[in-house]
PASEBA-1860 file (N, C-alpha, C; in nm, 3 decimals):
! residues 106
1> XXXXXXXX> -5.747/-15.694/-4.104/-5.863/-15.762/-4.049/-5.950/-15.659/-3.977 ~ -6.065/-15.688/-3.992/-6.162/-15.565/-3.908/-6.208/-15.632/-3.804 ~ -6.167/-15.531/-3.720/-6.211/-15.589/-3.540/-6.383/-15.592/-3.541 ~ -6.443/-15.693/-3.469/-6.557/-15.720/-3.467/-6.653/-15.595/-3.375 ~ -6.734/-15.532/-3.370/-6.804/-15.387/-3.307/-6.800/-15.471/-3.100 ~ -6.785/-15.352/-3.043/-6.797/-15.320/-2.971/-6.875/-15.329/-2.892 ~ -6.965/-15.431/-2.826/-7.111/-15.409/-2.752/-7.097/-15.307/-2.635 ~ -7.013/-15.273/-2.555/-7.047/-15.208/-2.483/-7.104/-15.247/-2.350
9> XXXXXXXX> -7.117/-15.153/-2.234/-7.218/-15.240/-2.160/-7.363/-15.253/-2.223 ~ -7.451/-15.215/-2.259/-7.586/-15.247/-2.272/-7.578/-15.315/-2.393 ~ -7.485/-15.389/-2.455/-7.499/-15.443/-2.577/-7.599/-15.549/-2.587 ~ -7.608/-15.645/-2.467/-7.704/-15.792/-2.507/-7.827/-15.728/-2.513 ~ -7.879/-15.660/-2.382/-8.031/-15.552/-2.432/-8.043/-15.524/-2.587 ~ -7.954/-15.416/-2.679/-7.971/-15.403/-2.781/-8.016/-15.503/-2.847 ~ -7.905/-15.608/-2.836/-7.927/-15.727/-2.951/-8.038/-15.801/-2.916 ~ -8.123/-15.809/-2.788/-8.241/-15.894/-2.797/-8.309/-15.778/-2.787
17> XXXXXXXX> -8.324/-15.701/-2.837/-8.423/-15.598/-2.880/-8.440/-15.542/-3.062 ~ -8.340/-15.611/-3.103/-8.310/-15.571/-3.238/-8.368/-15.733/-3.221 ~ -8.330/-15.850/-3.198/-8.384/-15.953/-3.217/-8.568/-15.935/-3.240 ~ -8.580/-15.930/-3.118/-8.708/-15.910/-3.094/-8.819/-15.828/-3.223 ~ -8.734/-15.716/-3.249/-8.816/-15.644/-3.361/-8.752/-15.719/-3.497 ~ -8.701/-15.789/-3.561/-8.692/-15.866/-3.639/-8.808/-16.011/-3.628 ~ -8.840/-16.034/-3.591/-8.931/-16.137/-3.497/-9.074/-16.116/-3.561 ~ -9.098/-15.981/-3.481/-9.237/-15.940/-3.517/-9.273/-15.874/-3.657
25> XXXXXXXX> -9.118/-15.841/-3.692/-9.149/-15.779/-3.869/-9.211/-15.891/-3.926 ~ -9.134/-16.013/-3.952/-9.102/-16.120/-3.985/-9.287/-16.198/-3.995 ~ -9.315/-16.199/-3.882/-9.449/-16.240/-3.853/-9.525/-16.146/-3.863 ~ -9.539/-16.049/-3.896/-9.637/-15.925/-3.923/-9.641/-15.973/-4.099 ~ -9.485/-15.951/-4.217/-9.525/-15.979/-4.310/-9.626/-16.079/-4.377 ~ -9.524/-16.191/-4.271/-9.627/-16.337/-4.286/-9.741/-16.345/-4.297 ~ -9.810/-16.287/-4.205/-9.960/-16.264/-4.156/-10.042/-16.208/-4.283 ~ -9.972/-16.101/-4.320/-10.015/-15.960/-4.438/-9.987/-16.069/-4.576
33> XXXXXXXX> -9.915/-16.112/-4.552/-9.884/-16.182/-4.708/-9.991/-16.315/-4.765 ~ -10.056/-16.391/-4.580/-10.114/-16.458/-4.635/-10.292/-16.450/-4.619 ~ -10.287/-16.273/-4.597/-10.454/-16.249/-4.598/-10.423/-16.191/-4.713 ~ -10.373/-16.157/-4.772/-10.345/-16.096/-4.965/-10.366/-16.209/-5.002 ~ -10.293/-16.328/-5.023/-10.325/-16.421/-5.065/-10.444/-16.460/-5.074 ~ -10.556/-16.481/-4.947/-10.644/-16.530/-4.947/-10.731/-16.429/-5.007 ~ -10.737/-16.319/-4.971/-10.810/-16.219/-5.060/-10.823/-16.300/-5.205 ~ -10.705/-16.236/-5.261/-10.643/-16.268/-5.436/-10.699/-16.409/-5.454
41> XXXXXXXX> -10.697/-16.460/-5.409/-10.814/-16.660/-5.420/-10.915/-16.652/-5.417 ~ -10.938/-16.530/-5.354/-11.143/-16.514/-5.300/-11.183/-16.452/-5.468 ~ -11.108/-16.351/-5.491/-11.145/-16.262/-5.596/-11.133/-16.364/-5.753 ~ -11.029/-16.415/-5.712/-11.004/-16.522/-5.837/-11.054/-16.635/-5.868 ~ -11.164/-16.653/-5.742/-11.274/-16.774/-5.713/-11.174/-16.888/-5.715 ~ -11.101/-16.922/-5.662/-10.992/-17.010/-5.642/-11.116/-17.126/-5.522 ~ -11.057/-17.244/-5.612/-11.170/-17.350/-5.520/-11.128/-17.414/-5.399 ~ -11.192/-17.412/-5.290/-11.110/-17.415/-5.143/-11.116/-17.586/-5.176
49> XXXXXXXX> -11.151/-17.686/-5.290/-11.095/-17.798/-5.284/-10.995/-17.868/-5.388 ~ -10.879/-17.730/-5.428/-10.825/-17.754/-5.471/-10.692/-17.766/-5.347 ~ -10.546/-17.819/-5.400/-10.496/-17.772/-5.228/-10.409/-17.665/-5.201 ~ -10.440/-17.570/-5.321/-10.348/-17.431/-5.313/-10.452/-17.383/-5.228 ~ -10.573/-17.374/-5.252/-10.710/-17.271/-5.209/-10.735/-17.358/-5.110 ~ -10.728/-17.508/-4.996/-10.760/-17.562/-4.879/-10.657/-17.509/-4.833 ~ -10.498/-17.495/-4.867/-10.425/-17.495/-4.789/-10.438/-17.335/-4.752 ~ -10.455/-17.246/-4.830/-10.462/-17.050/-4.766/-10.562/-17.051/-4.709
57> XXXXXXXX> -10.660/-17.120/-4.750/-10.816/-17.109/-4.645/-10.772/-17.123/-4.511 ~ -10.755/-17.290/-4.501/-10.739/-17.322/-4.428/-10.618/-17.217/-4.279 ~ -10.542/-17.219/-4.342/-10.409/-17.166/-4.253/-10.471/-17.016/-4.246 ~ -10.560/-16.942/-4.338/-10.609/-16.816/-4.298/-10.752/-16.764/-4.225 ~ -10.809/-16.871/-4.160/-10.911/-16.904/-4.120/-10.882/-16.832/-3.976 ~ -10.788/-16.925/-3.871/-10.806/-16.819/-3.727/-10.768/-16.701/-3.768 ~ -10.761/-16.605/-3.867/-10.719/-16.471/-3.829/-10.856/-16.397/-3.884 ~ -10.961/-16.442/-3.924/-11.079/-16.410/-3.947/-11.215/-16.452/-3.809
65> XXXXXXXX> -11.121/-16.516/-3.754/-11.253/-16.580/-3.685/-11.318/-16.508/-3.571 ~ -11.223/-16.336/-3.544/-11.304/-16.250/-3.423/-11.419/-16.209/-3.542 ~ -11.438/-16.221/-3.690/-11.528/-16.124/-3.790/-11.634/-16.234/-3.737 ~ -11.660/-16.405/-3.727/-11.768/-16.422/-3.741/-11.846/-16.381/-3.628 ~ -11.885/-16.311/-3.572/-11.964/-16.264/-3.472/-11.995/-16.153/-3.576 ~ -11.967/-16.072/-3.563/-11.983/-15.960/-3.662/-12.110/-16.008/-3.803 ~ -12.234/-15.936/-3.810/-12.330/-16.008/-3.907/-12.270/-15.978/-4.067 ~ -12.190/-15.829/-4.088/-12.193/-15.795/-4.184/-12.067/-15.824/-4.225
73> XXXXXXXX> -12.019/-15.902/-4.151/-11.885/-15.940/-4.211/-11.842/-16.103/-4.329 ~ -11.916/-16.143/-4.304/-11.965/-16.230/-4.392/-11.997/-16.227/-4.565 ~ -12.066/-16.074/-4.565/-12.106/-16.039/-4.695/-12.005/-15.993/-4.795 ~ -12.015/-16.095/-4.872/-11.936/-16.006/-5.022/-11.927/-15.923/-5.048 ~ -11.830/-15.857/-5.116/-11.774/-15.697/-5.078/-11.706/-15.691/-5.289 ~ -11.626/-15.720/-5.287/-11.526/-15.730/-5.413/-11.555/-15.847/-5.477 ~ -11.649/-15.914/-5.567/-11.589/-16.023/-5.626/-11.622/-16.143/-5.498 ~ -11.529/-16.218/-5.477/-11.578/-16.291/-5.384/-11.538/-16.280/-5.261
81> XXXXXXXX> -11.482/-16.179/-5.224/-11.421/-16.114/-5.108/-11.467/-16.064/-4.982 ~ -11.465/-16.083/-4.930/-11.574/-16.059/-4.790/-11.541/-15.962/-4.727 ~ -11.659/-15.845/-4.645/-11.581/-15.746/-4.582/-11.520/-15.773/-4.480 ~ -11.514/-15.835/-4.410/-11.413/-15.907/-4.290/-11.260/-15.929/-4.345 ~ -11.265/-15.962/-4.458/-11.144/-16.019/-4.501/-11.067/-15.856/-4.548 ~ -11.150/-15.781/-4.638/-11.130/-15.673/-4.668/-11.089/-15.560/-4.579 ~ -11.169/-15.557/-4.463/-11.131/-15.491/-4.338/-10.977/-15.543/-4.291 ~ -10.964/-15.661/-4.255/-10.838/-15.673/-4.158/-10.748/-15.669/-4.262
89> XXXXXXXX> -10.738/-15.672/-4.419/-10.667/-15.627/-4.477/-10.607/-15.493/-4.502 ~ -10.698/-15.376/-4.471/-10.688/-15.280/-4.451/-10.625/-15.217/-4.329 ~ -10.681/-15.273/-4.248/-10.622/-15.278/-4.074/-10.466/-15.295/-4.112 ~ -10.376/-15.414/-4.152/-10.264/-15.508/-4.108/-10.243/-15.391/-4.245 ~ -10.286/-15.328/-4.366/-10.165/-15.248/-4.442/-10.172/-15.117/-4.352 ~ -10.274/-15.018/-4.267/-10.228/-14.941/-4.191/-10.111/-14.956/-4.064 ~ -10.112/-15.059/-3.975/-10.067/-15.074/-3.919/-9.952/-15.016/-3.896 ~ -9.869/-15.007/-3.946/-9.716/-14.966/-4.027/-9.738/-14.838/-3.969
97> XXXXXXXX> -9.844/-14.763/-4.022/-9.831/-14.631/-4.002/-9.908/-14.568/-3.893 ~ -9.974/-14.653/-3.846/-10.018/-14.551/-3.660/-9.891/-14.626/-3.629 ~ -9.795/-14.717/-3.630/-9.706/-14.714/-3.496/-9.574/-14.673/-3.510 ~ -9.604/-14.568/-3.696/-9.475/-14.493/-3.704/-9.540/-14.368/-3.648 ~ -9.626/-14.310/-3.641/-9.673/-14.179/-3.569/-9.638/-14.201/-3.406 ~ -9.561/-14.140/-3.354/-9.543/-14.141/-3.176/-9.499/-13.973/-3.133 ~ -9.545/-13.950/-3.033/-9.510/-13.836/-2.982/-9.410/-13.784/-2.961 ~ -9.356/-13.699/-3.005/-9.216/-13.660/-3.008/-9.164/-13.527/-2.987
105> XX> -9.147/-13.561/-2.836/-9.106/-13.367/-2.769/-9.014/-13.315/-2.843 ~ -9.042/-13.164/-2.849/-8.929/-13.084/-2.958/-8.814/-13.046/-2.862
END
């Protein structure tokens, strides 16, 4: 039988810290998966009254809504794709990689 690991003293820290970053992966993909989506509907002219295209609109709507202030974010970019939409798509696939860059004394 294999003995179960060891926490240690600082073990519960670890584990709600390993929790924690499982959490935000989790909801980071989510997020990324369903502005691709909405992209890929925009481009595919997918009709927002069908209820595949109400339901991604819909549910992808507050994560666009700091662009409407923004004048040029509005405008078609790709097909039917908007640069707002195009931007924070770009944003949420960098992401990953400014917060793997960190300073790291030699």
């Amino acid at each position: 039988m294999i003995a179960p690991p060891r926490l240690g003293r600082r073990g519960p820290e670890v584990l709600r810290s390993q929790l924690a970053l499982e959490v935000a992966l989790v909801t980071y993909s989510g997020v990324t998966a369903l502005l691709l989506t909405r992209v890929l509907f925009k481009i595919a002219a997918v009709s927002p009254l069908a209820w595949s295209g109400s339901t991604v609109y819909a549910l992808s709507d507050p994560l666009l809504f700091p662009f409407r202030f923004v004048a040029p974010a509005s405008r078609p970019v790709f097909a039917g794709a908007t640069l707002g939409e195009i931007t924070l798509l770009g944003f949420l696939a960098l992401l990953p990689l400014a917060l793997s860059i960190r300073h790291r004394p030699a």
